[in-house]
VEXVO-486216 format. One record per residue: residue number from 1; residue in three letters; x, y, z of N, C-alpha, C, CB in turn. Coordinates in pm, whole numbers, plus 50000, padded with zeros to 5 digits. Glycine has a CB too. Layout:
<NUM; "ala"; <X; Y; Z>; <X; Y; Z>; <X; Y; Z>; <X; Y; Z>>;
...
***
This chain:
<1; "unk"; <50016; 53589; 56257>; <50147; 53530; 56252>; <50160; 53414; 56348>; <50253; 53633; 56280>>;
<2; "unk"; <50115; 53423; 56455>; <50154; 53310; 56531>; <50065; 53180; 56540>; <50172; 53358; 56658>>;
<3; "unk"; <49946; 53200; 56466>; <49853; 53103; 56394>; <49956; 52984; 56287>; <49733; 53214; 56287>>;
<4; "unk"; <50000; 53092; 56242>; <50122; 53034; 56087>; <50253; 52954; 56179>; <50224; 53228; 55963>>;
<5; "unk"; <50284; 53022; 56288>; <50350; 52949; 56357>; <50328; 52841; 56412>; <50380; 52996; 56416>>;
<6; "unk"; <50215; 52854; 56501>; <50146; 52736; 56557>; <50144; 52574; 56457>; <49987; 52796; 56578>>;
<7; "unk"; <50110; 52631; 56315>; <50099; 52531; 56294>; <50190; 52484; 56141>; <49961; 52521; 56309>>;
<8; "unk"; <50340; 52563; 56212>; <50446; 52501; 56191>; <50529; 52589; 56043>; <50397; 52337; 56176>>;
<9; "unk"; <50458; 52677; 55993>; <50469; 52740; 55868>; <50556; 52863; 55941>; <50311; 52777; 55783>>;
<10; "unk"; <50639; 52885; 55858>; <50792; 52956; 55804>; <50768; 53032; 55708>; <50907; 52862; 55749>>;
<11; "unk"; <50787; 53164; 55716>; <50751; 53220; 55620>; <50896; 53195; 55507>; <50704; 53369; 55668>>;
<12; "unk"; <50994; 53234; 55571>; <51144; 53225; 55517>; <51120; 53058; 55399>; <51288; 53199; 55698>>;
<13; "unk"; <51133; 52946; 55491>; <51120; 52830; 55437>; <51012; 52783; 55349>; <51128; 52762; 55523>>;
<14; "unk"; <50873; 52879; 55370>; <50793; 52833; 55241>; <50814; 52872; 55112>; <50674; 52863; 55249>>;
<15; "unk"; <50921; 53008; 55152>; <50962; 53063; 55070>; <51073; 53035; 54954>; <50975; 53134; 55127>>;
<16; "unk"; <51140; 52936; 55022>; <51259; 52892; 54985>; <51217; 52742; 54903>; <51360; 52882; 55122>>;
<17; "unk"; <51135; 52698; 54988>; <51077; 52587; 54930>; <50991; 52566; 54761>; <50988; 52564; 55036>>;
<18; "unk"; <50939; 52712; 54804>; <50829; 52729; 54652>; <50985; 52721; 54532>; <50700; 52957; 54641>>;
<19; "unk"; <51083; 52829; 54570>; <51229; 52910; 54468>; <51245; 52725; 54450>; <51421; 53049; 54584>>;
<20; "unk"; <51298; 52660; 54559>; <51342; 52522; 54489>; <51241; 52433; 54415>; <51398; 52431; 54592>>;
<21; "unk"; <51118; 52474; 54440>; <50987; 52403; 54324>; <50986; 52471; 54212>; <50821; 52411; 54372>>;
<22; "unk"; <51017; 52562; 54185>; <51035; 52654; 54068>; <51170; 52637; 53950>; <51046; 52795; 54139>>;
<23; "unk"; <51285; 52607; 54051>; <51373; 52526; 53979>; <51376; 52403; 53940>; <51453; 52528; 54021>>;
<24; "unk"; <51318; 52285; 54051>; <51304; 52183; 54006>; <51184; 52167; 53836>; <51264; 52117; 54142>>;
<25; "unk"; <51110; 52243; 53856>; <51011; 52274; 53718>; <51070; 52267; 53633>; <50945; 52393; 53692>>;
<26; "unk"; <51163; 52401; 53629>; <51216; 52490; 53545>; <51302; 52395; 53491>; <51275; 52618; 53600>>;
<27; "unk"; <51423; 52279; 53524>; <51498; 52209; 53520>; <51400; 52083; 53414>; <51551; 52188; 53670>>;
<28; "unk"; <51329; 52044; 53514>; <51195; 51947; 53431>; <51194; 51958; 53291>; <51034; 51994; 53468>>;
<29; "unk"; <51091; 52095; 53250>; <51052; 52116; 53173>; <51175; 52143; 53022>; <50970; 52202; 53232>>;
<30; "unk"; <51274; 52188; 53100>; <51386; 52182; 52982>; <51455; 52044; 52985>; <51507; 52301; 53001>>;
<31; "unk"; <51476; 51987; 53102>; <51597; 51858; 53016>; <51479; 51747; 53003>; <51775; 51777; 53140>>;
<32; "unk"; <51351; 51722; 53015>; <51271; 51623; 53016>; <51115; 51667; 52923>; <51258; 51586; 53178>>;
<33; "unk"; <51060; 51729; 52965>; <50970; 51729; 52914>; <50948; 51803; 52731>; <50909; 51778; 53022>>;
<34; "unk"; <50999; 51892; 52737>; <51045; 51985; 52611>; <51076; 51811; 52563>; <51207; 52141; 52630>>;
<35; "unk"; <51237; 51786; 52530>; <51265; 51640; 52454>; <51140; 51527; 52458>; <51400; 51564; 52533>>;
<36; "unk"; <51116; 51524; 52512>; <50990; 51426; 52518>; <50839; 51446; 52429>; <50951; 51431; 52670>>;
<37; "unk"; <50818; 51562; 52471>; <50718; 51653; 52362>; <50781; 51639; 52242>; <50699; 51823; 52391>>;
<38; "unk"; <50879; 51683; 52198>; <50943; 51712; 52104>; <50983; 51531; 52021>; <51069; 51817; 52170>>;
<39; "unk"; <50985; 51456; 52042>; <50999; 51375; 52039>; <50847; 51283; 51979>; <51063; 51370; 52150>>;
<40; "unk"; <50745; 51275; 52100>; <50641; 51278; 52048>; <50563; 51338; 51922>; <50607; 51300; 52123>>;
<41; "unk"; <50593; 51469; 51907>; <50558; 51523; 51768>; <50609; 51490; 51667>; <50569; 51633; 51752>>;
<42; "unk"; <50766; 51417; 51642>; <50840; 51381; 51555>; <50730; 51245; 51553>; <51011; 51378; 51590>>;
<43; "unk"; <50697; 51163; 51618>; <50633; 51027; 51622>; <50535; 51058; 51539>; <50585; 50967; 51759>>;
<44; "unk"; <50472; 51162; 51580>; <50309; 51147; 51535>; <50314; 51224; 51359>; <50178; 51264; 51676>>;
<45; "unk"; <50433; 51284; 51318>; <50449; 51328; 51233>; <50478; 51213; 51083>; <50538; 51415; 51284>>;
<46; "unk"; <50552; 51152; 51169>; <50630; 50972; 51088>; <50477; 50882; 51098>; <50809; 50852; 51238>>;
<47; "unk"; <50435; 50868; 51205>; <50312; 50854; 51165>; <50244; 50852; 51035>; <50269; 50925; 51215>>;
<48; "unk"; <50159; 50977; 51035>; <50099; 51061; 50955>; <50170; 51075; 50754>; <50119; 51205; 51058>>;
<49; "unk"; <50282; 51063; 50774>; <50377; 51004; 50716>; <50381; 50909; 50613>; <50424; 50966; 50790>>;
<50; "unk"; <50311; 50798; 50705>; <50316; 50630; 50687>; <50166; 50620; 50624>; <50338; 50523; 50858>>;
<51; "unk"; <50112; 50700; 50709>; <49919; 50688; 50628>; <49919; 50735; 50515>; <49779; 50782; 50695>>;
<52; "unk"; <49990; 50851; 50481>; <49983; 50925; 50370>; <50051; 50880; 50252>; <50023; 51040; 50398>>;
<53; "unk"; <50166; 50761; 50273>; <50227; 50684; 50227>; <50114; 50545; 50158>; <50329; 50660; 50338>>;
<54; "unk"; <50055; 50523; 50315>; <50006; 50393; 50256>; <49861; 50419; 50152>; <49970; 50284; 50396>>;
<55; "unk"; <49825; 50569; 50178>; <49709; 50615; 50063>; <49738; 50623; 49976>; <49646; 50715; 50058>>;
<56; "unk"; <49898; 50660; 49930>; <49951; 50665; 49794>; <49959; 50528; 49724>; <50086; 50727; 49797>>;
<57; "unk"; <49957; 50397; 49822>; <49982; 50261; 49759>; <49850; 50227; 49746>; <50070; 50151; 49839>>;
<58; "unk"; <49758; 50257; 49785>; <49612; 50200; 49779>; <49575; 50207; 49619>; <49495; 50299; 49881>>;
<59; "unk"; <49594; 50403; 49651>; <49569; 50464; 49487>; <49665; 50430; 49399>; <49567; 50621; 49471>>;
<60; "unk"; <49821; 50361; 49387>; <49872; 50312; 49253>; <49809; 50151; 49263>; <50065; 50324; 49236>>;
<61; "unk"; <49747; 50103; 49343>; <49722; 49966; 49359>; <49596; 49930; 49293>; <49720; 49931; 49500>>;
<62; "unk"; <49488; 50041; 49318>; <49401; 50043; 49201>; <49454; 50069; 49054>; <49306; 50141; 49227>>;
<63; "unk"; <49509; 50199; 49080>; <49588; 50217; 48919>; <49605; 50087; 48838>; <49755; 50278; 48933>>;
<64; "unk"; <49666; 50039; 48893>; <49719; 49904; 48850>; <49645; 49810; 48855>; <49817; 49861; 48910>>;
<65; "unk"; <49504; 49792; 48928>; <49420; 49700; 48892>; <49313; 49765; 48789>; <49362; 49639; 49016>>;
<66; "unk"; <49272; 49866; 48782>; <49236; 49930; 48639>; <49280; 49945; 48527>; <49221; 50017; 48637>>;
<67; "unk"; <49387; 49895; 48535>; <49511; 49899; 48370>; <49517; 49760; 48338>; <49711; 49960; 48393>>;
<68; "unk"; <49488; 49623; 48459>; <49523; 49517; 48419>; <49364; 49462; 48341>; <49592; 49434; 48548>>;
<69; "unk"; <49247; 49562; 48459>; <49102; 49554; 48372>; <49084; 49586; 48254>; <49008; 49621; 48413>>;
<70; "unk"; <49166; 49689; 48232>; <49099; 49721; 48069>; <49234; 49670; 47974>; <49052; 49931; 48032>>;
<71; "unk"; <49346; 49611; 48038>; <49417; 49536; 47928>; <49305; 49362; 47874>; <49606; 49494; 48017>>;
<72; "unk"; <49250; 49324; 47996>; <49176; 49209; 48004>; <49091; 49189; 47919>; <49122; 49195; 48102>>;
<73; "unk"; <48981; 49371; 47931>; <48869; 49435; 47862>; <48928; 49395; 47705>; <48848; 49618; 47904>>;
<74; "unk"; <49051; 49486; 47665>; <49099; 49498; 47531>; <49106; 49314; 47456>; <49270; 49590; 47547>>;
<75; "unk"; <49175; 49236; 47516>; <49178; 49146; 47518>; <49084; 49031; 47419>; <49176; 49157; 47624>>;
<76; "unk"; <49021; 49117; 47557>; <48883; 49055; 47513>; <48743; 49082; 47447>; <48849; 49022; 47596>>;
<77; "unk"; <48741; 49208; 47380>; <48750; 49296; 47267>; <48796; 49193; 47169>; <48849; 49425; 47285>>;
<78; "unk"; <48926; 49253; 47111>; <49005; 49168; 47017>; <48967; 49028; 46979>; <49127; 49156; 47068>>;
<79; "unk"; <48939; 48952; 47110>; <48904; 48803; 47044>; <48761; 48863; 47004>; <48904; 48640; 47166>>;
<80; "unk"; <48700; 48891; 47064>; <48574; 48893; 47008>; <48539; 48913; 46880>; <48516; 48966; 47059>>;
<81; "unk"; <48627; 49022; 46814>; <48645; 49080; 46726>; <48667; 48959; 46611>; <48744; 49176; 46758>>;
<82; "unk"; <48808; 48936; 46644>; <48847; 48868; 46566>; <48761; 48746; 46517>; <48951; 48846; 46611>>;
<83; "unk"; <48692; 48705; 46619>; <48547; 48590; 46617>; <48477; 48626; 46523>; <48438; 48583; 46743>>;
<84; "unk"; <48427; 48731; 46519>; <48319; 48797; 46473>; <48310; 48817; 46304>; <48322; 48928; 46547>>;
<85; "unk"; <48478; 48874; 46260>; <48558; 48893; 46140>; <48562; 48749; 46072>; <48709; 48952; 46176>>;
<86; "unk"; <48563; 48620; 46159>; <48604; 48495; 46109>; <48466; 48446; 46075>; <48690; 48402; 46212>>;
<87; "unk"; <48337; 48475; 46119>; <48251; 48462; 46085>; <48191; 48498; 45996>; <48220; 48468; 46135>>;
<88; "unk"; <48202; 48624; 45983>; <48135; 48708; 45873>; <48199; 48633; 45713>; <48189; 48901; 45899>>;
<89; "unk"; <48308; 48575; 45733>; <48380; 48576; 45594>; <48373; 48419; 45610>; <48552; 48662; 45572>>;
<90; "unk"; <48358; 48332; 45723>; <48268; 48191; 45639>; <48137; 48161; 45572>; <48247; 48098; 45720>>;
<91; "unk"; <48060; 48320; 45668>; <47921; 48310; 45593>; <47930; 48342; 45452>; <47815; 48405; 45651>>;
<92; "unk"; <48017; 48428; 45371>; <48048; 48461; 45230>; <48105; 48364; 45144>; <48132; 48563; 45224>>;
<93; "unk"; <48126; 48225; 45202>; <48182; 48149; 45143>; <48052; 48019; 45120>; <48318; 48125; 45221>>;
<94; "unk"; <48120; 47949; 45006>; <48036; 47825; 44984>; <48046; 47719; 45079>; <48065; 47767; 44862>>;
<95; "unk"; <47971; 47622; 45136>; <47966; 47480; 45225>; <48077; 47471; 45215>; <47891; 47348; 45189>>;
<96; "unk"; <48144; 47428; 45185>; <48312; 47370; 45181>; <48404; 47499; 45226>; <48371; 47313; 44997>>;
<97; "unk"; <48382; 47595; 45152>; <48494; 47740; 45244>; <48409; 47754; 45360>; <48513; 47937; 45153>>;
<98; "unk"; <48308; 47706; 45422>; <48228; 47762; 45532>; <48300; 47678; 45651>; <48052; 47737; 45515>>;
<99; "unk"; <48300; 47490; 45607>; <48371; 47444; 45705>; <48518; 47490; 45717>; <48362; 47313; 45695>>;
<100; "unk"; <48597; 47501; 45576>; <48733; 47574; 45654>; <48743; 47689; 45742>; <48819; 47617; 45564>>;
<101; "unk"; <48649; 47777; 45708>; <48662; 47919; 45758>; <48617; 47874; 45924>; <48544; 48050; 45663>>;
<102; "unk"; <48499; 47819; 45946>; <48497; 47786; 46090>; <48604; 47678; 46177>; <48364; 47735; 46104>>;
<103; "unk"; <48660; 47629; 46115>; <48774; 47524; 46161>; <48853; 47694; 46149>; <48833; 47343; 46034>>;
<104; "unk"; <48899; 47770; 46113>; <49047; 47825; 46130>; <48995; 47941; 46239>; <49135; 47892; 45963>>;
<105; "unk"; <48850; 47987; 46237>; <48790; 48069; 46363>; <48869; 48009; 46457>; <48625; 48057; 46400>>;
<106; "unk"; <48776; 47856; 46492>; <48809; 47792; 46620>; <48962; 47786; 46634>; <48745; 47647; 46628>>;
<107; "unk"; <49022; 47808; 46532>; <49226; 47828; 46550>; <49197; 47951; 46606>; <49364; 47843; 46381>>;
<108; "unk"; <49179; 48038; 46586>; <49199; 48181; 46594>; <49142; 48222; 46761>; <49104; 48261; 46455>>;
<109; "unk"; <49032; 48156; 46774>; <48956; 48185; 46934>; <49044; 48120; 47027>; <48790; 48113; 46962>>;
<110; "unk"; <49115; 47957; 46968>; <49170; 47937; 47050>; <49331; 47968; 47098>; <49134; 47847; 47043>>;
<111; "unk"; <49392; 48033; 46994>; <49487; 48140; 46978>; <49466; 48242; 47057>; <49495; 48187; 46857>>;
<112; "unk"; <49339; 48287; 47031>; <49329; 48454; 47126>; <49331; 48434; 47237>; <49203; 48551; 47120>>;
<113; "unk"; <49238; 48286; 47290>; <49247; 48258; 47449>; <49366; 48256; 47516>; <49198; 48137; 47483>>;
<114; "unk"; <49457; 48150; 47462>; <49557; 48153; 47502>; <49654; 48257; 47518>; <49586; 48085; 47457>>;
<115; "unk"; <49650; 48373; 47410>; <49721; 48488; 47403>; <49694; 48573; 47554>; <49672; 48569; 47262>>;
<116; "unk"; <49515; 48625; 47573>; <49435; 48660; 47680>; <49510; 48534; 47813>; <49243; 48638; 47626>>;
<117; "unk"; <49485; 48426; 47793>; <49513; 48342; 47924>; <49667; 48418; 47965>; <49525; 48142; 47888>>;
<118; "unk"; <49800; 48415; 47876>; <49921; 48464; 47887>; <49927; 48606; 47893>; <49995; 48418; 47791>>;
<119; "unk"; <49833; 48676; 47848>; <49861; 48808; 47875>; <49829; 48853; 48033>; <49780; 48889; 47772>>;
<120; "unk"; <49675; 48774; 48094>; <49643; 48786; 48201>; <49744; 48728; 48328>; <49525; 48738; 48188>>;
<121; "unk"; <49821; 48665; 48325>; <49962; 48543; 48336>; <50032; 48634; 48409>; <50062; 48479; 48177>>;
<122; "unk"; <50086; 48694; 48288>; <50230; 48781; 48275>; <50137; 48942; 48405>; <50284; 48846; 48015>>;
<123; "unk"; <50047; 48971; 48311>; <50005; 49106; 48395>; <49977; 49082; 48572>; <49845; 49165; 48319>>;
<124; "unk"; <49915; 48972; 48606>; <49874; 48909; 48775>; <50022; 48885; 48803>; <49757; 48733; 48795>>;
<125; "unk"; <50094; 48831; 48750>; <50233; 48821; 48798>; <50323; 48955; 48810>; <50301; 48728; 48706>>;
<126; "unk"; <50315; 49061; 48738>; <50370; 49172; 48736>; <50323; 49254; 48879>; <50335; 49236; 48600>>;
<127; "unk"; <50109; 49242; 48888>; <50083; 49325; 48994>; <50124; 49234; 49135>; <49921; 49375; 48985>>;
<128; "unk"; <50115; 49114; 49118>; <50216; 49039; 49255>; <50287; 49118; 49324>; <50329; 48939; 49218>>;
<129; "unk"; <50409; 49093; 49204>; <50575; 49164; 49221>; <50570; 49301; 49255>; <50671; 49163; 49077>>;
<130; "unk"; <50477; 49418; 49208>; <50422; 49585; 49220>; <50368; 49582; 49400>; <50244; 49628; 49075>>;
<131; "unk"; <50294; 49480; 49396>; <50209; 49481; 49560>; <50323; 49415; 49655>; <50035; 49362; 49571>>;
<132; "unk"; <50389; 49313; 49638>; <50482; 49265; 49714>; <50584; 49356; 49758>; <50533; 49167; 49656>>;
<133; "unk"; <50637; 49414; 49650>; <50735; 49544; 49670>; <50653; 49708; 49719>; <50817; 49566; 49499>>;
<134; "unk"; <50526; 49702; 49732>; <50482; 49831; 49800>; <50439; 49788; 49947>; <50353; 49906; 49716>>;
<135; "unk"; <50374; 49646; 49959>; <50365; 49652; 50141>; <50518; 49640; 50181>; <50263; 49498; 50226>>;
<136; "unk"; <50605; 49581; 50133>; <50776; 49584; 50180>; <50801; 49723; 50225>; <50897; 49551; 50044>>;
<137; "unk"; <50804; 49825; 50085>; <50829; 49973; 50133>; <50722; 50002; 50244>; <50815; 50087; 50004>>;
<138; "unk"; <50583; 49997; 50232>; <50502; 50043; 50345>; <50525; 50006; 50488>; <50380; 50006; 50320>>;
<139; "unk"; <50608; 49870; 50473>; <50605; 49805; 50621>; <50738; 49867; 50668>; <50603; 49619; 50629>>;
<140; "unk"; <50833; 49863; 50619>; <50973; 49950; 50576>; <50950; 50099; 50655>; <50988; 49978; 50376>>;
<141; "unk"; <50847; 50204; 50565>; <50793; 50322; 50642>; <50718; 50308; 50756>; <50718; 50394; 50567>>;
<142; "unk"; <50634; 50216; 50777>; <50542; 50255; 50859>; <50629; 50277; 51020>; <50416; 50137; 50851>>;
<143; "unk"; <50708; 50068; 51002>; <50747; 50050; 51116>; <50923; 50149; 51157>; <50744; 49878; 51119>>;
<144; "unk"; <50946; 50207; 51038>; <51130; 50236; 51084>; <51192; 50120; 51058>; <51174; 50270; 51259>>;
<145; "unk"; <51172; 50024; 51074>; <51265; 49885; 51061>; <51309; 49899; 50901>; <51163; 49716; 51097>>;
<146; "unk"; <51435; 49854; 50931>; <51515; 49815; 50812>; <51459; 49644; 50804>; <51708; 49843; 50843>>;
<147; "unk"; <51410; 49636; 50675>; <51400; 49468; 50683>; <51485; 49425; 50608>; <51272; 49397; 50642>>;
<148; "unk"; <51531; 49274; 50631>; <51620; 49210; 50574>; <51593; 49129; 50434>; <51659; 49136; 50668>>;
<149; "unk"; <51647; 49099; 50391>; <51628; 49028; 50284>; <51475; 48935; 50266>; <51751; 48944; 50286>>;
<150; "unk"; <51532; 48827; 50370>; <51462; 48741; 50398>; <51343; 48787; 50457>; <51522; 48662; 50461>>;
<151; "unk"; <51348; 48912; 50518>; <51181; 48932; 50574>; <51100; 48990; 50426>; <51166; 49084; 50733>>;
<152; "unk"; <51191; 49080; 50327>; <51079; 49165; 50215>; <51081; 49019; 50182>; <51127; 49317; 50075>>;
<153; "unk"; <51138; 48864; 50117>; <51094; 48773; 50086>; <50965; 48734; 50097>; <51152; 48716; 50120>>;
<154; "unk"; <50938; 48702; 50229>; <50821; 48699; 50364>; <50706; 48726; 50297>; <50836; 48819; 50497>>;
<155; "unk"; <50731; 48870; 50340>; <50600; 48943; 50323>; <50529; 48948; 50182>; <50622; 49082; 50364>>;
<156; "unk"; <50677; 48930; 50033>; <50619; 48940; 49927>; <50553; 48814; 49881>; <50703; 48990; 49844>>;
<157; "unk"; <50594; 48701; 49947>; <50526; 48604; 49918>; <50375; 48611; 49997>; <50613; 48488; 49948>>;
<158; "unk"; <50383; 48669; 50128>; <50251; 48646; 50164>; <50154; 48693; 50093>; <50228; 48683; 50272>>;
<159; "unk"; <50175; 48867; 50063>; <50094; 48927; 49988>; <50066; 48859; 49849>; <50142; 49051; 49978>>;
<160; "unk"; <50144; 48816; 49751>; <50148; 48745; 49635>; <49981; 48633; 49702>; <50345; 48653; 49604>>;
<161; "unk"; <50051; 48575; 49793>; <49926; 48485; 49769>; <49755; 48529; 49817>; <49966; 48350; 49850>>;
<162; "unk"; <49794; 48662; 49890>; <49691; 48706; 49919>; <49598; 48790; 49779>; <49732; 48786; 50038>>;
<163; "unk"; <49671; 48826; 49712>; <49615; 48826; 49584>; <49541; 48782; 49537>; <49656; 48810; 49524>>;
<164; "unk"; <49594; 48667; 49495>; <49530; 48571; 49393>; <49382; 48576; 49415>; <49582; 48419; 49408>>;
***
């Protein structure tokens, strides 16, 4: 005991000291740390959230570039086709139905192109507008921010040209 004294230790006051470290904890851990934890897990949850979000846009983003491939594919099919049909039935014809029949092919190929050029048009312009409006929502989720008008503008134009 008088060792503990000597060098200044209280039994009473270490005692009292630890009870007020125990409250100060105790106090801690409920109005600060608990909310804070708790808080953090909500983060990492919104997070997790946002990835799982932005995997869902990856996979309709292919979707949609596999539907615009095999509309392209079909497309282009069809002219072929149709090439192919315009041929077969100038070869059945005499010199004179042979040059009409290949003069109305070359109508017909250059009909289909153009149909294919406008179909491909309309579809790259549709997945634009599909991708412009999913990084908006993604950027929307990822960050919490409400964006304004003028920012989904922004971004849909950037992406649009990142497309191409």
């Amino acid at each position: 005991m008088d060792t503990l004294d000597t060098l200044g230790i209280r039994w009473i006051e270490l005692f009292a000291q630890a009870i007020n470290f125990s409250i100060v904890l105790f106090v801690l851990w409920k109005l600060a740390y608990k909310p804070i934890f708790h808080m953090l897990e909500a983060r990492k949850d919104k997070i997790a959230e946002g990835m799982a979000n932005a995997e869902k846009i990856k996979a309709e983003l292919a979707r949609t570039e596999a539907a615009r491939q095999k509309i392209l594919a079909d497309a282009g099919d069809l002219a072929n086709k149709i090439i192919a049909d315009a041929r077969a039935a100038a070869a059945r014809v005499s010199e004179v139905e042979t040059q009409k029949a290949i003069t109305a092919a070359e109508q017909i190929l250059i009909k289909a192109r153009e149909a294919a050029a406008q179909e491909r048009a309309v579809t790259l312009a549709a997945l634009k507008r599909e991708v412009g409006r999913l990084v908006v929502q993604t950027s929307i989720t990822v960050t919490g921010k409400i964006l304004t008008p003028v920012d989904q503008n922004r971004l849909a134009e950037e992406t649009q040209k990142q497309v191409v």
